[in-house]
C-alpha positions as CSV (number, residue, x, y, z in Angstrom):
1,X,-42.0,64.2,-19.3
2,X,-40.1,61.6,-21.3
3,X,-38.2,59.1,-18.8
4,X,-35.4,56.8,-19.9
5,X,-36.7,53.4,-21.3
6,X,-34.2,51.1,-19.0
7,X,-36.8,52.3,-16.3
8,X,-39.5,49.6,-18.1
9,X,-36.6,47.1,-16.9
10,X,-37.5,47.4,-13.3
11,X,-40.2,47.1,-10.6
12,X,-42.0,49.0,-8.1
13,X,-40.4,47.1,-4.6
14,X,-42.9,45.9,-2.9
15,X,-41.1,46.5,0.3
16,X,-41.2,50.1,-0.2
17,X,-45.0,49.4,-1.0
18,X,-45.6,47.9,2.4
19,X,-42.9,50.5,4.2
20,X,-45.3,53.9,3.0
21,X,-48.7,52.2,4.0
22,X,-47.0,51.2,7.2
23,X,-46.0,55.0,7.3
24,X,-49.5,56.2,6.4
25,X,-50.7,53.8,9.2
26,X,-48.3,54.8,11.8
27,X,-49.2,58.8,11.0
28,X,-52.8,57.7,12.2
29,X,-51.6,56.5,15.2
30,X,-51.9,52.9,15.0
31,X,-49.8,50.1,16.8
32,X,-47.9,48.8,14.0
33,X,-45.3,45.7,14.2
34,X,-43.2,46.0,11.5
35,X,-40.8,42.9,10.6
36,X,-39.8,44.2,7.3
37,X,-36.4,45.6,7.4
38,X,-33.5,43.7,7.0
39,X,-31.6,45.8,10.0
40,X,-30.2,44.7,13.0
41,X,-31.8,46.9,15.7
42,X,-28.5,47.0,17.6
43,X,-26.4,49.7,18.2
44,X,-23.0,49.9,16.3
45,X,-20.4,48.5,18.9
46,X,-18.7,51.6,20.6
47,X,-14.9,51.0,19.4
48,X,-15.8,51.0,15.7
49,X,-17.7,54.5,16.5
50,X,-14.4,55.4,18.5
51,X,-12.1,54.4,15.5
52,X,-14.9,56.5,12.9
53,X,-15.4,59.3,15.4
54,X,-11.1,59.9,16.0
55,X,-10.8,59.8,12.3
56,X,-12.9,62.8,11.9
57,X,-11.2,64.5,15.1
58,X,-8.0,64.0,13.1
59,X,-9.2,65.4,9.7
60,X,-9.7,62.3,8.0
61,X,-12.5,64.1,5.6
62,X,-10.6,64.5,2.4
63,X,-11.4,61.8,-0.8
64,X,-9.6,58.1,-0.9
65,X,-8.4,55.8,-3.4
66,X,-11.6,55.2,-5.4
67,X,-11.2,51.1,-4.0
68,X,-10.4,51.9,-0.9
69,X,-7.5,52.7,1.6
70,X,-4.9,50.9,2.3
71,X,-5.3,50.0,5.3
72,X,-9.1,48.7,5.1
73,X,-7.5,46.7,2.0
74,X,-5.3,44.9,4.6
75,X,-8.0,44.2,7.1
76,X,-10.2,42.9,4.4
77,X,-7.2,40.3,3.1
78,X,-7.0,39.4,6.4
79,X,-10.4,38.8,7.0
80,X,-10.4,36.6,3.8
81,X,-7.3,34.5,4.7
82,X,-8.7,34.1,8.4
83,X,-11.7,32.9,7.8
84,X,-11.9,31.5,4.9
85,X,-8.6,30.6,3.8
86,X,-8.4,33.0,1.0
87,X,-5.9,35.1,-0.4
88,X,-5.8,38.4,-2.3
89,X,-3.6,40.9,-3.2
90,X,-4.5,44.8,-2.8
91,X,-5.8,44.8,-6.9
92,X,-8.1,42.1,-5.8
93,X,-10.0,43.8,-3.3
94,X,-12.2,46.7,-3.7
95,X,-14.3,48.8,-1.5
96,X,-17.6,50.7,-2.1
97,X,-21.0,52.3,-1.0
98,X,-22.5,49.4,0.4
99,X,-22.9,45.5,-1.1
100,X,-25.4,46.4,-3.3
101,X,-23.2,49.3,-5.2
102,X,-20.8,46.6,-5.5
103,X,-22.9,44.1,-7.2
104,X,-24.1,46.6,-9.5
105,X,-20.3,47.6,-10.2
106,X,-20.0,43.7,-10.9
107,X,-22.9,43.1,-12.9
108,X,-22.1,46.1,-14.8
109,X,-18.6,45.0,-15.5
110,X,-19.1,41.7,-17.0
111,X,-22.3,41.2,-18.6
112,X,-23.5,42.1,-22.0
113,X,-26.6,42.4,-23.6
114,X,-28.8,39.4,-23.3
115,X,-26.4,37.5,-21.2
116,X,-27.7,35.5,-18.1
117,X,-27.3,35.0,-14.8
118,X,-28.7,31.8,-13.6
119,X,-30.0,31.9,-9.6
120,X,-31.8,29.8,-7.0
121,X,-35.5,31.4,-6.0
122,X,-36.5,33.0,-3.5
123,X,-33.7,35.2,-4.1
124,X,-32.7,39.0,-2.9
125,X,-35.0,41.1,-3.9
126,X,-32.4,43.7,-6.1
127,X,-30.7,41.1,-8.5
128,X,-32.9,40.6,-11.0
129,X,-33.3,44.3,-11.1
130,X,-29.7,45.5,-10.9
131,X,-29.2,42.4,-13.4
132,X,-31.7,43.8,-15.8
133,X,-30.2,47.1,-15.7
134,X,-26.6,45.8,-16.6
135,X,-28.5,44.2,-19.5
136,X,-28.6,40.9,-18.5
137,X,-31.7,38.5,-17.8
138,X,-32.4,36.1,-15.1
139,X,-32.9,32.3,-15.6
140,X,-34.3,31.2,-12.1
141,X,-34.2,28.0,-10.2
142,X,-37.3,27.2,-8.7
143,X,-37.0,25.7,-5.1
144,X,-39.0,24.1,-2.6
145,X,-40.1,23.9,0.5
146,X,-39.5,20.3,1.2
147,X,-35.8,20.5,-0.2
148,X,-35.6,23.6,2.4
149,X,-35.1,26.0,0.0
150,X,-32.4,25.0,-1.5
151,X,-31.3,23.9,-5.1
152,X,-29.4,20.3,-6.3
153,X,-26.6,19.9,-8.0
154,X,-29.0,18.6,-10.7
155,X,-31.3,21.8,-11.2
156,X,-28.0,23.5,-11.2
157,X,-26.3,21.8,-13.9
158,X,-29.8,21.8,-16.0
159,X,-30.2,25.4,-15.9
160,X,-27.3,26.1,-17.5
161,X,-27.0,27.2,-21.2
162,X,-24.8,28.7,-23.4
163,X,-25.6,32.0,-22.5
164,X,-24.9,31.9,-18.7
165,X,-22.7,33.9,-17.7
166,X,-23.2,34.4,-14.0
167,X,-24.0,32.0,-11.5
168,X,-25.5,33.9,-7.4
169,X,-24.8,31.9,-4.5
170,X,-26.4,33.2,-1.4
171,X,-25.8,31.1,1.2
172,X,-27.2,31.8,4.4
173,X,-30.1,33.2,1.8
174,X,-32.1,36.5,2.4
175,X,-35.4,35.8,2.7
176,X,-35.6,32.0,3.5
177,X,-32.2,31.7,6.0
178,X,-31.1,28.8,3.9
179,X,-27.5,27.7,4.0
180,X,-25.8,25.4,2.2
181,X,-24.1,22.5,4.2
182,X,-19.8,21.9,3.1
183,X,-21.2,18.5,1.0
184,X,-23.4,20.3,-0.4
185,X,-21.3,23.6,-1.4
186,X,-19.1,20.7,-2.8
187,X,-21.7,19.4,-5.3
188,X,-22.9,22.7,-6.4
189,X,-18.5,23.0,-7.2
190,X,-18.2,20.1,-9.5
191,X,-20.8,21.1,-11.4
192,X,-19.6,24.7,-12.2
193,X,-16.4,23.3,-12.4
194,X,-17.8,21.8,-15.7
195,X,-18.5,25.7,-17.1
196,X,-15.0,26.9,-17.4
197,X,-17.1,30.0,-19.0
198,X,-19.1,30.7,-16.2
199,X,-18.7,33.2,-13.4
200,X,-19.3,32.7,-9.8
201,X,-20.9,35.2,-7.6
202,X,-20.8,34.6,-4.1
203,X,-23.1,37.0,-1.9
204,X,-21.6,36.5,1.9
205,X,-23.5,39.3,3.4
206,X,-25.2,36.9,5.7
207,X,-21.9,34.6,6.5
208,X,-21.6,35.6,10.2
209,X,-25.0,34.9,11.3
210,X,-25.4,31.1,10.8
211,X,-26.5,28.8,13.6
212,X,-25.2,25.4,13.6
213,X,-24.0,25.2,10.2
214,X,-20.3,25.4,8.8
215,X,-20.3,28.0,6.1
216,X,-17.9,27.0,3.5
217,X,-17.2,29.7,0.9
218,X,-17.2,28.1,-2.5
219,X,-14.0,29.4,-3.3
220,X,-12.5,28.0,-0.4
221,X,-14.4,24.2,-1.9
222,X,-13.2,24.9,-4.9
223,X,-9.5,25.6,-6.2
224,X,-10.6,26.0,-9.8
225,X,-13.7,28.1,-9.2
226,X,-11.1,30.4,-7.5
227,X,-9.7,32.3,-10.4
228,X,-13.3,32.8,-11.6
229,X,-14.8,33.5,-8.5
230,X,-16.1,37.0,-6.9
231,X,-16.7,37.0,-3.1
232,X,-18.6,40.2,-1.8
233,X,-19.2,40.5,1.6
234,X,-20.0,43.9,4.1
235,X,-20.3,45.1,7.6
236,X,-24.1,45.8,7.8
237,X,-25.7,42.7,8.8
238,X,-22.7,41.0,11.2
239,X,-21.4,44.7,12.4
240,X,-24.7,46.7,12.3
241,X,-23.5,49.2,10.5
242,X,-25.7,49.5,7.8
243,X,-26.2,53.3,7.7
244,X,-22.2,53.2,7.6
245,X,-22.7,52.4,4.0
246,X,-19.7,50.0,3.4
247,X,-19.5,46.9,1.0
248,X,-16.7,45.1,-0.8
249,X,-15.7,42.6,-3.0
250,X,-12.5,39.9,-3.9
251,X,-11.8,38.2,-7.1
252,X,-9.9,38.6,-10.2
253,X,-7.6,41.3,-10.8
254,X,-9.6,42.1,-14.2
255,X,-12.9,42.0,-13.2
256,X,-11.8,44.7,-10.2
257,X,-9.8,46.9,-12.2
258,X,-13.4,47.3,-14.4
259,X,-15.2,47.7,-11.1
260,X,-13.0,50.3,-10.0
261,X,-13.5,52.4,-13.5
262,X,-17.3,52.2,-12.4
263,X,-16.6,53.3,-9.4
264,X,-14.8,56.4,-10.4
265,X,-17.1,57.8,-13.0
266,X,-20.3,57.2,-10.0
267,X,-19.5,57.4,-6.6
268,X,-16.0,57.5,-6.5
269,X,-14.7,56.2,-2.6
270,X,-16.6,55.0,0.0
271,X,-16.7,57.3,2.7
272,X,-13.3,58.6,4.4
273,X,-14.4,58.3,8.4
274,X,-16.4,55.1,7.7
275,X,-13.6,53.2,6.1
276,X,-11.7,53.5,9.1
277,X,-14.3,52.1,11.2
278,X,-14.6,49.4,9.2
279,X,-10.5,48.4,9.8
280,X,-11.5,48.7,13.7
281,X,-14.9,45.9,12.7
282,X,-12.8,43.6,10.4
283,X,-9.4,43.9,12.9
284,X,-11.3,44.2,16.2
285,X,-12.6,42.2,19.1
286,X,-14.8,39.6,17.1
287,X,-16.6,38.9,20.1
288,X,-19.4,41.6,20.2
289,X,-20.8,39.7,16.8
290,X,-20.3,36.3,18.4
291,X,-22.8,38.0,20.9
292,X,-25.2,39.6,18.7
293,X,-25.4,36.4,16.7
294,X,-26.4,34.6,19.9
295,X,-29.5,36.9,20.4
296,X,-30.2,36.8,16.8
297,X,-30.6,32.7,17.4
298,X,-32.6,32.9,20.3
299,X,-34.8,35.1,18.2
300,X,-35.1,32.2,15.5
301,X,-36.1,30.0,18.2
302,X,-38.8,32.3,19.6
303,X,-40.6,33.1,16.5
304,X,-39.9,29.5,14.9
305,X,-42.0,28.4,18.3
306,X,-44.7,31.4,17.8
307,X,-45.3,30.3,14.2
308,X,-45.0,26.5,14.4
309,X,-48.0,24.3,13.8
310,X,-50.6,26.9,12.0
311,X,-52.7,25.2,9.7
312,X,-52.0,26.4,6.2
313,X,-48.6,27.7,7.3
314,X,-45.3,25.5,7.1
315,X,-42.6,26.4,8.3
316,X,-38.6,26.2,7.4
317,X,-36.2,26.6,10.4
318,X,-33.7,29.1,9.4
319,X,-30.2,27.9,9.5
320,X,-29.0,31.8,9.2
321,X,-29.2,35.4,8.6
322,X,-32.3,36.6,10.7
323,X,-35.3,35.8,8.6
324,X,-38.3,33.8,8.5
325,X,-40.0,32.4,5.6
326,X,-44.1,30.5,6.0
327,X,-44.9,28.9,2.8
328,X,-48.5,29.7,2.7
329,X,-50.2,28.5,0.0
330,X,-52.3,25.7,2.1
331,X,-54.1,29.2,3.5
332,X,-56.1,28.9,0.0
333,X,-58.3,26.3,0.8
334,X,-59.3,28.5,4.1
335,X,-62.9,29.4,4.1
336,X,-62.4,33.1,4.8
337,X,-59.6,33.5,1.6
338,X,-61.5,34.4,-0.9
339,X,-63.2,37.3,1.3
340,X,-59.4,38.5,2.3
341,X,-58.7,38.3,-1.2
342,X,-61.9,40.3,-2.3
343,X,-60.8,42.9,0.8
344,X,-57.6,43.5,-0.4
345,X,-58.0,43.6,-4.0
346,X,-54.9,41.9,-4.6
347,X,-54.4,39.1,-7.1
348,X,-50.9,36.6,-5.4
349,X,-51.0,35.0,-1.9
350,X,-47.8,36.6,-0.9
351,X,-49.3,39.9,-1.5
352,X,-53.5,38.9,-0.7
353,X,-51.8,37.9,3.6
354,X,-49.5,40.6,3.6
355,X,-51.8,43.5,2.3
356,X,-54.3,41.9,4.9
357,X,-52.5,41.7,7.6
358,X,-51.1,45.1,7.5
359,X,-54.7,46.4,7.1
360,X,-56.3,44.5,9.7
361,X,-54.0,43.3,12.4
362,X,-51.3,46.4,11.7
363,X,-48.3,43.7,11.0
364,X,-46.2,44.6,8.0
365,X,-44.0,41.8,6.2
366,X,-42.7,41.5,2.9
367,X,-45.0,39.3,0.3
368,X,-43.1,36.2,-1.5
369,X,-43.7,38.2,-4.7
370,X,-41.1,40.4,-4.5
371,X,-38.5,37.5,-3.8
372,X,-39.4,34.8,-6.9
373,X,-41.5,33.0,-4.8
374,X,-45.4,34.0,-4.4
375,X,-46.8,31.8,-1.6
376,X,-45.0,33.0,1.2
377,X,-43.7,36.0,2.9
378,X,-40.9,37.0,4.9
379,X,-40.7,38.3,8.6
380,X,-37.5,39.8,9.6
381,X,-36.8,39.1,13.7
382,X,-33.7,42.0,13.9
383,X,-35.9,43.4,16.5
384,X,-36.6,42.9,20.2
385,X,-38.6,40.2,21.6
386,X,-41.5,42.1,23.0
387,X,-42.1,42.9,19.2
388,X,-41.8,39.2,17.9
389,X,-44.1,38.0,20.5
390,X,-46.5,41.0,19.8
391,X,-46.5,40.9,16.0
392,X,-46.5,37.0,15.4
393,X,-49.6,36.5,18.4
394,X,-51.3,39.0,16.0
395,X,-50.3,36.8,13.0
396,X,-51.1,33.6,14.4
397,X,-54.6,35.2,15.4
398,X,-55.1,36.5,11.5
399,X,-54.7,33.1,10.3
400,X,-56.6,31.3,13.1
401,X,-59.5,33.9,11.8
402,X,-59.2,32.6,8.0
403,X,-60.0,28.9,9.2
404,X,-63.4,30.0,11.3
């Protein structure tokens, strides 16, 4: 059967890779620890349910405004000027399926064939496929470990050419949980502010789980990057409520209006009941993330303390989101690599330790590879302690093995 050609475009993910054999492994009976998804294992808080659940009592099933109601409009204005000193109007907000639909409506709304989009790796896993589809191409900024993940002005302002077009900011960053300090968010500023051509796209999905660290939204930095600026946020990560399906995005009144044609010729409105949970989340007690932030922090600190001082393995101390990152690539010089990597005929180090490890200690992670960055892997810790402390004794105890 002939498929379409833009399929070439994209990848198999390898988190669905490691996701089926943890399925496979799991039918069998096996004990697996899985760190892999990017949920928070809490429980949606009980007055967003209430405000969802009374919608539906009261018939609230029919379509919406493709962008959103009203209502969750306001909320999300209100969110914006509260915490980060933005304003909007109603054309400047729009609501859809989940961040990820609305990327795709904004990737598919401004670029053209062969224009870039220039972004700090390790990066998401779905932009330089949703990119790729929108007929774009990526021109990637290397990081490091020792600058903790995080790009300089410099790189920046190098990787810039004439066909940029888009500029990702991810800051706290899925996978690493690098955030970019106010000084810093500054610098990265003045040198877009030199683009006047060049789009900003700011990813917040993470902005409500950071630990110790200001988050300062670049549009809030920068008063001239506003007007070209595009802020997309949700409620899965800080509101766990990402089965709710709900993301949404702020910026200029052109670039909305073309998201919202998207919209209406795919999905058309987010859905009815689950909008009006989300005006209960954005208008409600803030508290109950203030407290599920707190547990996710005391999770950093347990696993940052289970994985610390492994030889081969270094470590960056998250400064958000719920993710950790080991840069592994000291583990090649271990005497029992080269056997692992004969075991799981597998050719990069991300994938080599996390093939392995699923195989032989029944831990499943997500290899490096699938974020721009091969030596490393990712561990999500949105689960309970019993499972951090099982699953990263088990890691520590794989890697011990690779040094004997």
């Amino acid at each position: 059967m002939k498929l379409a050609a833009r399929l070439d475009l994209i990848e198999p993910s390898p988190t669905l890779a490691i996701s089926a054999r943890s399925a496979e492994l799991k039918a069998e009976g096996k004990d697996i620890v899985g760190f892999g998804a990017g949920e928070p294992d809490f429980d949606t808080p009980q007055h967003i349910k209430d405000a969802a659940i009374e919608a539906l009592q009261k018939g609230f099933t029919k379509y919406t405004p493709v962008s959103g109601i009203p209502e969750l409009k306001q909320a999300i204005i209100a969110k914006l000027k509260r915490d980060n000193q933005l304003e909007f109007s109603p054309k400047q907000i729009i609501v859809g399926t989940g961040g990820k639909q609305v990327l795709f409506n904004f990737f598919l709304s401004v670029l053209n064939e062969g224009d870039e989009v220039v972004c700090p790796a390790p990066y998401w896993v779905s932009y330089k496929d949703i990119v790729r589809l929108a007929g774009g191409t990526m021109n990637i900024i290397p990081t490091r470990f020792e600058n903790g993940f995080k790009m300089t002005p410099d790189e920046l302002e190098k990787s810039i050419t004439p066909k940029t077009r888009v500029f990702i900011l991810n800051s706290p960053s899925n996978p690493t949980g690098a955030a970019y300090s106010p000084e810093e968010i500054r610098g990265i500023s003045q040198v877009l502010e030199k683009f006047p051509n060049v789009l900003v796209l700011t990813d917040d999905i993470y902005e409500k789980l950071s630990y110790g660290i200001e988050i300062l939204n670049i549009a809030t930095a920068s008063a001239q990057l506003r007007p070209r600026t595009v802020v997309v946020n949700g409620l899965s990560k800080a509101y766990a409520m990402t089965g709710w399906r709900l993301g949404y995005a702020a910026g200029p009144h052109e670039i909305i209006a073309a998201m919202d044609m998207i919209q209406g010729q795919s999905t058309s409105n987010a859905t009815s009941f689950s909008q009006k949970g989300a005006v209960a989340a954005l208008n409600g007690d803030q508290g109950v993330v203030d407290s599920m932030r707190a547990v996710f922090e005391k999770r950093r600190d347990l696993a940052f303390s289970l994985l610390s001082n492994l030889k081969g393995v270094r470590l960056f101390k998250p400064q958000g989101a719920f993710y950790l990152f080991p840069d592994i690539q000291g583990l090649e010089e271990a005497p029992g690599w080269k056997a692992l990597a004969e075991r799981t005929k597998e050719t990069d180090v991300g994938k080599i330790f996390s093939s392995g490890l699923l195989n032989e200690k029944l831990v499943a992670v997500v290899p490096g590879t699938a974020f721009g960055y091969e030596k490393g892997f990712r561990i999500s810790y949105a689960t309970s302690e019993a499972q951090i402390e099982k699953g990263l004794n088990r890691i520590r105890e794989f890697v011990e093995a690779l040094w004997k």
